[in-house]
Every structure is written in C-alpha cells, then in structure tokens.
N, C-alpha and C positions, 0 to 999 in steps of 0.2 A: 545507551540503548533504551531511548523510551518506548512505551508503549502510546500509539498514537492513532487515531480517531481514519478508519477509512468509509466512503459513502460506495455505496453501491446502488447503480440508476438505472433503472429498468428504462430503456428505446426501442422505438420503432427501428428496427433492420432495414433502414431506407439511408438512401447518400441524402447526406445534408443534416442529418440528426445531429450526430456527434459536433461538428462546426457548430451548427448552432448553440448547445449545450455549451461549449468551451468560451462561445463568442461572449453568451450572455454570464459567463463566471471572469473571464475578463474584464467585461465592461464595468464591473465590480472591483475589480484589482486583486482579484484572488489569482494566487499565483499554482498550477498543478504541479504538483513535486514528483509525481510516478503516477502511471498510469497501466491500465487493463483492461482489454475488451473483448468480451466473448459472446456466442450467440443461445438463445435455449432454443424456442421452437419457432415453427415458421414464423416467421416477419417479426421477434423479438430476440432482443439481447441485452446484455448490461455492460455497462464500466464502472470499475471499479477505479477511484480516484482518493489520490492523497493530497492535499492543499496546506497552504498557509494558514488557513483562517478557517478553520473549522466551524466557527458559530457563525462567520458573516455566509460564508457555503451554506449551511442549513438553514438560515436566512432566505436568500436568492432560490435555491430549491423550493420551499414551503412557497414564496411570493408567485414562483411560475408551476407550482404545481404539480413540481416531476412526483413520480415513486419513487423511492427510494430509502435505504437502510443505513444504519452507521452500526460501525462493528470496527471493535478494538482488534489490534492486529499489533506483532513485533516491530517495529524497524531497526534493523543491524547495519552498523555501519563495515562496509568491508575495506579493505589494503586492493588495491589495483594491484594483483600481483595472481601469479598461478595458483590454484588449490584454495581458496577461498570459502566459493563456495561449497568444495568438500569438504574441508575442516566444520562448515556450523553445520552442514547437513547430515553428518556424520556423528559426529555432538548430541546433536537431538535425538538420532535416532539411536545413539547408545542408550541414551535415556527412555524411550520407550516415545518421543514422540512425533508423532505424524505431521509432517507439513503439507496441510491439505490444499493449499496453491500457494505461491508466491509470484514477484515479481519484481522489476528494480526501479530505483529513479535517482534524483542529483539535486541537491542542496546548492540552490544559487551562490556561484560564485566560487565552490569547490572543486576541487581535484579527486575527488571519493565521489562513490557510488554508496546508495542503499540497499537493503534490499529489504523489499514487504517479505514478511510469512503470516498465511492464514494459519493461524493453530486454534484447536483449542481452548487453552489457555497460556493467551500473550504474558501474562505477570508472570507465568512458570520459566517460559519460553525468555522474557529479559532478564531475570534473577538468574538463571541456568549461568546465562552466556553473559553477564558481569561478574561472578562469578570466578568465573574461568578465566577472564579478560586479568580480573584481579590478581590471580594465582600465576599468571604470567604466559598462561595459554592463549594458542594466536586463535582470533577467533573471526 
C-alpha cells in the first residue's frame, strides 16, 4: 500500500477538454491508472488523475501549461469480494480518520482494483492499513 503522487487539473467545463488532456498524456505514453472529475464553479472543473509516470506527467503539464497540483494520496489495494470497501472505511474511521474523497482505478494487466483515498495524512492512512494487513486483518 504505497503512497502515491495524484495531479489534480484545473479545465475549462466545455466537451472536448478532457479528450484533449488524456490525448496529449498519451501521446506521451503515460498511461492513467484511476481517474476523477468534478465541477467548482460556472465553466470550471478539475480531474484528478493517477498515472504511471508521475515526473514525465509533470513534465507534459508544465510543457502545455495546464494548472494544476500534485498531492500524495493512499492507494489500497482491495479483494474483488463483498465488504471491502467497508472493512478499510470503517478501519479508518475507527481510528479517527476522515476520508475526504476517494476513488478507484486498475493496475494494467490485473484482476484487482484500487482504491485512491484523499486524507490527510497518506503515511498515516498506509502505516494503519499495513499494519493490520500484517496482523492478518482483511483490509
């Protein structure tokens, strides 16, 4: 359960932004592992995105200019099975912490799923739930 690098890109709320965004991180061979798109105010929104290549990503951003943030975040790998996500969301919140968004994505070529959590503090949030994975708790 590393903790792992997410960008978040401030766009134009218009069709065609996003394509173009993914087109020109492709054209690069960066691959998006999980993604997130939500809107703030009129004619703006962000995605949040997790990639392969986090320095050639912040590379090709800087080159074309976007806004955007990078912010460490969990990645938990979950079991394809029922209760899942109740087990680590339940975990955390035993412990007192708040999962301020989340979201999922898939490791090329697997049979598992991820899942992003915005916390806080990511280091807390993977120590926790290794942890527990350690001690033989399903997580």
């Amino acid at each position: 359960m590393p903790i792992i690098k997410e960008f978040t890109i401030r766009l134009e709320d218009r069709p065609g932004t996003l394509g173009k965004l993914c087109q020109t991180l492709a054209e690069q061979d960066i691959n998006i592992l999980a993604f997130q798109q939500f809107p703030h105010e009129k004619g703006k929104g962000s995605a949040r995105l997790v990639v392969d290549n986090p320095d050639k990503t912040r590379a090709t951003l800087d080159r074309q200019r976007h806004d955007y943030t990078e912010t460490e975040v969990a990645k938990v790998m979950l079991a394809n099975r029922p209760g899942e996500l109740a087990r680590v969301a339940s975990r955390l919140g035993d412990q007192g912490i708040n999962i301020n968004y989340g979201y999922s994505g898939a490791e090329p070529g697997a049979n598992a799923s991820f899942l992003i959590l915005g916390v806080a503090d990511a280091a807390k949030v993977v120590k926790l739930l290794e942890q527990a994975a350690a001690a033989g708790a399903t997580t």
